[in-house]
C-alpha positions as CSV (number, residue, x, y, z in Angstrom):
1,X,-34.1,27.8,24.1
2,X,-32.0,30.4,22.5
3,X,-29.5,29.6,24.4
4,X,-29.5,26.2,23.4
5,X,-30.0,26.7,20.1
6,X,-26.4,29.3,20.4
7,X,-24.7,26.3,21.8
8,X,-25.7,24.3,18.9
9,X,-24.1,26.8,16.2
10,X,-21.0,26.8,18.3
11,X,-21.0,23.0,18.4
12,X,-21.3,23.0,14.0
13,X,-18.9,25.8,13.6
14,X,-16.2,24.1,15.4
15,X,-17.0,21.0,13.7
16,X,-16.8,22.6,10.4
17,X,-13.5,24.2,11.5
18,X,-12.3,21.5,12.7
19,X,-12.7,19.1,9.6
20,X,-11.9,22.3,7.3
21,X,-15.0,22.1,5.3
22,X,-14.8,18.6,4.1
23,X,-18.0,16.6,4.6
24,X,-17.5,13.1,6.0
25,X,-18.6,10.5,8.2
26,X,-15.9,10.8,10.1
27,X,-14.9,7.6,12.6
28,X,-14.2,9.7,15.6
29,X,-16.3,13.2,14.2
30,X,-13.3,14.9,13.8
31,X,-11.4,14.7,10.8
32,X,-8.0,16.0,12.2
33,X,-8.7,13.9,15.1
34,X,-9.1,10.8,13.1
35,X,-5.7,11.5,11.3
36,X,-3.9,12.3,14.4
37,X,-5.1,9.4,16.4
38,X,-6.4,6.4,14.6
39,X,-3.4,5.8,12.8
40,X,-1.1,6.0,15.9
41,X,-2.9,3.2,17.0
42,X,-3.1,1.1,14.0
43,X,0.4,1.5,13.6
44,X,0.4,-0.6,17.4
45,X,-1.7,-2.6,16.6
46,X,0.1,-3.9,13.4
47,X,3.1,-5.6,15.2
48,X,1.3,-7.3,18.0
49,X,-0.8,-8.7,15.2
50,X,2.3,-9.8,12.8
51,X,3.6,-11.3,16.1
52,X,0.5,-13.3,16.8
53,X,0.4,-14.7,13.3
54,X,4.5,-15.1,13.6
55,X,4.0,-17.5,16.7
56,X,1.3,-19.9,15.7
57,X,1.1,-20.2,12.3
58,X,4.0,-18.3,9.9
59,X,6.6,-19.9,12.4
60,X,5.4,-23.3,12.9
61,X,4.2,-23.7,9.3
62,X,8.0,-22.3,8.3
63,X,9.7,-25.0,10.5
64,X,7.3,-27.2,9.2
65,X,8.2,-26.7,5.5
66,X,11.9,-26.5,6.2
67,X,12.1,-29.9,8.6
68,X,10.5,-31.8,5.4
69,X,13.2,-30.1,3.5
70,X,15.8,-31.5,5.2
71,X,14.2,-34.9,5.5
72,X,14.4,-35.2,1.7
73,X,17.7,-33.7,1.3
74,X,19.2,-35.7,4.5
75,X,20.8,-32.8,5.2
76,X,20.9,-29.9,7.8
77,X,20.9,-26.1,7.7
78,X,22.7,-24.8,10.3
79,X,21.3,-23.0,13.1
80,X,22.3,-19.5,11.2
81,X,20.9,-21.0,8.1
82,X,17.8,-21.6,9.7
83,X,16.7,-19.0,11.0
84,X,17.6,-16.9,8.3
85,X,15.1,-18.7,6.2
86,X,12.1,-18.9,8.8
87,X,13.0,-15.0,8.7
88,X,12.1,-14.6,5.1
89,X,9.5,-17.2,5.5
90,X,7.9,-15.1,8.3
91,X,8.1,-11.9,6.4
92,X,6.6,-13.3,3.6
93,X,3.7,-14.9,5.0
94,X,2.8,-11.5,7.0
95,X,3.2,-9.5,3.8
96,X,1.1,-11.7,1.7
97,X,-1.6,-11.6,4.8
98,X,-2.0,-8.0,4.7
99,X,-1.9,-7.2,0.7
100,X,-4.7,-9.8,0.6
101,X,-6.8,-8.6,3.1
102,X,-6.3,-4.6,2.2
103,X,-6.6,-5.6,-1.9
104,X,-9.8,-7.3,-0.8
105,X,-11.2,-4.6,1.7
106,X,-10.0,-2.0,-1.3
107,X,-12.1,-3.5,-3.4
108,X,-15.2,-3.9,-1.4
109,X,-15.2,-0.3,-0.5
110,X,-14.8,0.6,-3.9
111,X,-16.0,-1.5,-6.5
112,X,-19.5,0.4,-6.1
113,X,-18.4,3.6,-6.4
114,X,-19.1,5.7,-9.2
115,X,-15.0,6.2,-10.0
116,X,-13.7,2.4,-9.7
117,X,-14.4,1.8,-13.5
118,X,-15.0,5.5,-14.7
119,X,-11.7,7.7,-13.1
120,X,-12.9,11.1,-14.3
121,X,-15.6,10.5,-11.3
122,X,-12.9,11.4,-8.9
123,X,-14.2,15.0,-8.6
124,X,-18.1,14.4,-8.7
125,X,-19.4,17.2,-6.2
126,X,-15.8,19.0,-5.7
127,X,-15.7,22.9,-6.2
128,X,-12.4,23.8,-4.0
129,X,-9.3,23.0,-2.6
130,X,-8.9,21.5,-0.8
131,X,-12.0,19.4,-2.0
132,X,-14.8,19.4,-0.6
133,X,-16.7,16.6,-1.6
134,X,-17.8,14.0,0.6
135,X,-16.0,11.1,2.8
136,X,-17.4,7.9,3.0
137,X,-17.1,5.9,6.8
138,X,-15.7,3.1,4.9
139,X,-13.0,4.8,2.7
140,X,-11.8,7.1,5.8
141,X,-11.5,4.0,8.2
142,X,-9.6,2.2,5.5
143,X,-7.3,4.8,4.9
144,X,-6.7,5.3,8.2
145,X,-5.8,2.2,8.4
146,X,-2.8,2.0,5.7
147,X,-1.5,5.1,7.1
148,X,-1.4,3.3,10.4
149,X,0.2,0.5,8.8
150,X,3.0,2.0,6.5
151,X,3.6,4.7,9.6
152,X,4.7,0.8,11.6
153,X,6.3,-0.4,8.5
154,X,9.0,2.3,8.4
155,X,11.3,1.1,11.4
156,X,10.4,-2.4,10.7
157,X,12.4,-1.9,7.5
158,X,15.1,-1.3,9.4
159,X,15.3,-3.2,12.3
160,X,13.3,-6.1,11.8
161,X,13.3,-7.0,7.7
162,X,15.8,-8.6,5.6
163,X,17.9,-6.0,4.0
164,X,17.6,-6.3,0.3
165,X,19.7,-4.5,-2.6
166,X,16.7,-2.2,-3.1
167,X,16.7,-0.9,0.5
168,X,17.1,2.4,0.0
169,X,14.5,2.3,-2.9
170,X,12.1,0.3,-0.7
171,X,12.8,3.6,2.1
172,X,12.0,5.9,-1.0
173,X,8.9,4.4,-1.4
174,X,7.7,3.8,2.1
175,X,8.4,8.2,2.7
176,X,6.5,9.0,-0.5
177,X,3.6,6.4,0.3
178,X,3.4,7.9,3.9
179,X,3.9,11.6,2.3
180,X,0.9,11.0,-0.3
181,X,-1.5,9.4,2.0
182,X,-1.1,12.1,4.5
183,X,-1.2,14.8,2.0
184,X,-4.1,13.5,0.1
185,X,-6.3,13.3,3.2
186,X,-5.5,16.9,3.9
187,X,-6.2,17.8,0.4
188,X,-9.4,15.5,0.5
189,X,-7.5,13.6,-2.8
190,X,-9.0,10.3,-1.2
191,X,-11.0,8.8,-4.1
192,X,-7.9,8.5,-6.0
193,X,-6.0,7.7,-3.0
194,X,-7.7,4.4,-2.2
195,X,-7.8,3.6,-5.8
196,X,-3.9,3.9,-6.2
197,X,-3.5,1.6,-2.9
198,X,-6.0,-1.1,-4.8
199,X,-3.9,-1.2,-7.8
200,X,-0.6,-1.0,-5.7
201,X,-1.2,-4.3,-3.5
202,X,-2.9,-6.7,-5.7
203,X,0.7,-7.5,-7.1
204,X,2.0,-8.0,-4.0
205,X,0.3,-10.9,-3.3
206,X,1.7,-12.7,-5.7
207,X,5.4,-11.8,-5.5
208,X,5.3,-12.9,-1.7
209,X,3.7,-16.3,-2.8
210,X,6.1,-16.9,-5.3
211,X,8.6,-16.3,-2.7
212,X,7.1,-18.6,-0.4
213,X,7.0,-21.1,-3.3
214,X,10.3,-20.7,-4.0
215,X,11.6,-21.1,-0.3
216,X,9.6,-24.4,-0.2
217,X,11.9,-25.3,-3.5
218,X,8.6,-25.4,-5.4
219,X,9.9,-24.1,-8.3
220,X,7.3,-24.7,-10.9
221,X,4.6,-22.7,-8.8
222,X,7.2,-20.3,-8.2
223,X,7.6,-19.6,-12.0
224,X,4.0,-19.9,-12.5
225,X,3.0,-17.2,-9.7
226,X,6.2,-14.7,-10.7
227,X,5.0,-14.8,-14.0
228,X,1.2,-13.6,-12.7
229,X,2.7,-10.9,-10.7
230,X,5.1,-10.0,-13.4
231,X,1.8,-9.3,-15.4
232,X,-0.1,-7.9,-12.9
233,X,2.4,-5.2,-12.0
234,X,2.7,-4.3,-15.5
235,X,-0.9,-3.4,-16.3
236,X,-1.5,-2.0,-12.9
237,X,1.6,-0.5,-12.1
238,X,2.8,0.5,-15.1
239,X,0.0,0.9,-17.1
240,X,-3.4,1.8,-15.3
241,X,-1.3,3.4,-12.3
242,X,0.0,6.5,-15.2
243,X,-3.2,6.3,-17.7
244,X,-5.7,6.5,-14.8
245,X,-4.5,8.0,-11.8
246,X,-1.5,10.3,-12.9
247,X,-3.3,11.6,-16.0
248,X,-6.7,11.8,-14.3
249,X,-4.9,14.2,-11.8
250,X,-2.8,16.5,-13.9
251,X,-5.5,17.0,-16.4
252,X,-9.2,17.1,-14.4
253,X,-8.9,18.7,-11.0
254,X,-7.7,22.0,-14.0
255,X,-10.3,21.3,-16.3
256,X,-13.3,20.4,-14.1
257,X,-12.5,22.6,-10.7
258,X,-9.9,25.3,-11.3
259,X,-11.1,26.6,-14.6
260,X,-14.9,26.5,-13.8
261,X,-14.2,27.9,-10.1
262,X,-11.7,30.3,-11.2
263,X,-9.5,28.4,-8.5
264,X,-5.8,28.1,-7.9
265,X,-5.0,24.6,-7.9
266,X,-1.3,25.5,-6.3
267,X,0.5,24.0,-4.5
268,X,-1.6,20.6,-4.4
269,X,-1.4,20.2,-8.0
270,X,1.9,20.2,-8.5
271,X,2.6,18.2,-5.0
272,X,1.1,15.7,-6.4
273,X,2.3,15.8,-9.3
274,X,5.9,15.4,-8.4
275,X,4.4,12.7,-5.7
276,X,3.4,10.5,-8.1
277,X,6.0,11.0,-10.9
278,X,8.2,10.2,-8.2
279,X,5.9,6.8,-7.1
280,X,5.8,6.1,-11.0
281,X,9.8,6.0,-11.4
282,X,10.1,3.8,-8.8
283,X,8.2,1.9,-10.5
284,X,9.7,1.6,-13.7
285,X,12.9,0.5,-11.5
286,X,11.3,-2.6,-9.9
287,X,10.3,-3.2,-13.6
288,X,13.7,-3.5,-14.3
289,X,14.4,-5.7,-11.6
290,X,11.2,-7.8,-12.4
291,X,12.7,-8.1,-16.2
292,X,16.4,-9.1,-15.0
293,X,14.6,-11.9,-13.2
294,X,12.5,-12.9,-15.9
295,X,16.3,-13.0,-18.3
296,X,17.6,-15.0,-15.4
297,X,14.9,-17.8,-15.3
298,X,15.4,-18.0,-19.1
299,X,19.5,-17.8,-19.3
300,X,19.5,-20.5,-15.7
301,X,15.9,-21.7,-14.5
302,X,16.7,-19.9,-11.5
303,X,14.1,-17.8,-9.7
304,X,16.0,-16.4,-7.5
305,X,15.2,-12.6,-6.1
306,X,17.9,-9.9,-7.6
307,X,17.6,-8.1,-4.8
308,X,18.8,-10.5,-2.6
309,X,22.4,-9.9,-1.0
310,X,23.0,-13.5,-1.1
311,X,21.4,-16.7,-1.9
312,X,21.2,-18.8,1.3
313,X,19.1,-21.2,-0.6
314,X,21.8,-23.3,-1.8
């Protein structure tokens, strides 16, 4: 018995050590294991399921859209022409399909939590750092799974996606995205986390359907679903991104943790900080971008994207 019962401690203590004092329910049991692994495999997983999708239905539905396209203009693309357009039709498609499924699985493993309409909740039960207040199953499978999918989206960007005038920018972003959610799981920062991936991919959704409108030369539900995203990405980018995430974490984790535990907040709090001042700045640069768009529909009608190279869309 007492040596059972020894076995036992050992068992917890590693377990403890091994998820550094954060409580969770854990999809493996181990916190570093689920980090280390899960999101290797996601990141597989990703591409065979874009490729799926690709085959029977972005592709055929593309060639579909772009055969009546030609019918009506009695005209054809050339080869190079075509398949540069099922490209961004493909790419489109896929993005849109995964910012509506993660806005919608964001929002179901949030929207009862205590923090998705009151921020200053992020810290309910936290008295360290890293903190120490519990994981959910739900939010640490989900963020598992974003890691696993920006961790894939990386060399896609450059080997695989069309190269845009932002490229660089769209790098930028992809590092610090992959740089935050890693951090922030080690730093336990993961009710914030999921909340800033909610309010990131909800615009999304709309820019790739206005693409998709556009590339159908459906330029009235182009206009009408730019102009949605162009909203959307203002409040939630560029207003409730700052006002409730990046003020919520300069100001409470002092006030409500480091203060009251006489606790040194360094280095995470200025990490993150710089993190998302960084995240925020490329922000206000698509902004720009998303305005010169917005000049350019009202100076030509056109919709086209600045960020294109070229326009191939005649």
């Amino acid at each position: 018995m007492v040596a059972a019962e020894q076995a036992w401690s050992s068992r917890v203590a590693a377990a403890l050590l091994d998820n550094h004092g954060v409580p969770g329910d854990w999809v493996t049991g181990s916190r570093m294991l689920d980090v280390v692994l899960l999101p290797v495999i996601f990141a597989i997983a990703f591409p065979v399921l874009r490729l799926l999708l690709k085959k029977y239905i972005y592709q055929p539905s593309g060639e579909a859209v772009f055969l009546q396209l030609q019918k009506k203009r009695d005209k054809a693309w050339t080869q190079q022409q075509l398949e540069k357009k099922l490209q961004k039709w493909n790419e489109s498609c896929w993005k849109m399909t995964v910012y509506t499924i993660f806005s919608s699985v964001a929002f179901l493993v949030t929207y009862q939590e205590p923090y998705f309409l009151s921020p200053i909740r992020f810290w309910d039960g936290a008295t360290a750092f890293p903190l120490n207040s519990h994981v959910p199953f739900k939010i640490a499978l989900f963020y598992l799974i974003e890691i696993g999918f920006y961790i894939q989206a990386v060399p896609f960007l450059f080997f695989v996606e069309v190269r845009r005038k932002d490229w660089m920018e769209s790098f930028a972003h992809h590092i610090v995205t992959l740089g935050l959610m890693y951090y922030s799981w080690y730093a336990n920062f993961t009710r914030p986390g999921v909340m800033v991936m909610l309010l990131h991919d909800i615009s999304d959704i709309f820019l790739e359907a206005a693409k998709l409108a556009r590339y159908a030369e459906k330029e009235a539900a182009a206009l009408y679903l730019f102009v949605v995203f162009a909203i959307s990405w203002v409040i939630l980018r560029v207003i409730l991104f700052p006002v409730a995430i990046i003020v919520r974490t300069l100001i409470d984790p002092i006030v409500l943790i480091a203060i009251p535990y006489n606790i040194n907040p360094q280095p995470h709090y200025s990490a993150f900080g710089t993190m998302f001042s960084l995240l925020f700045f490329l922000h206000l640069y698509w902004t720009y971008l998303i305005f010169k768009v917005i000049w350019k529909q009202l100076k030509t009608g056109s919709t086209d994207d600045v960020r294109e190279e070229d326009s191939d869309d005649e």
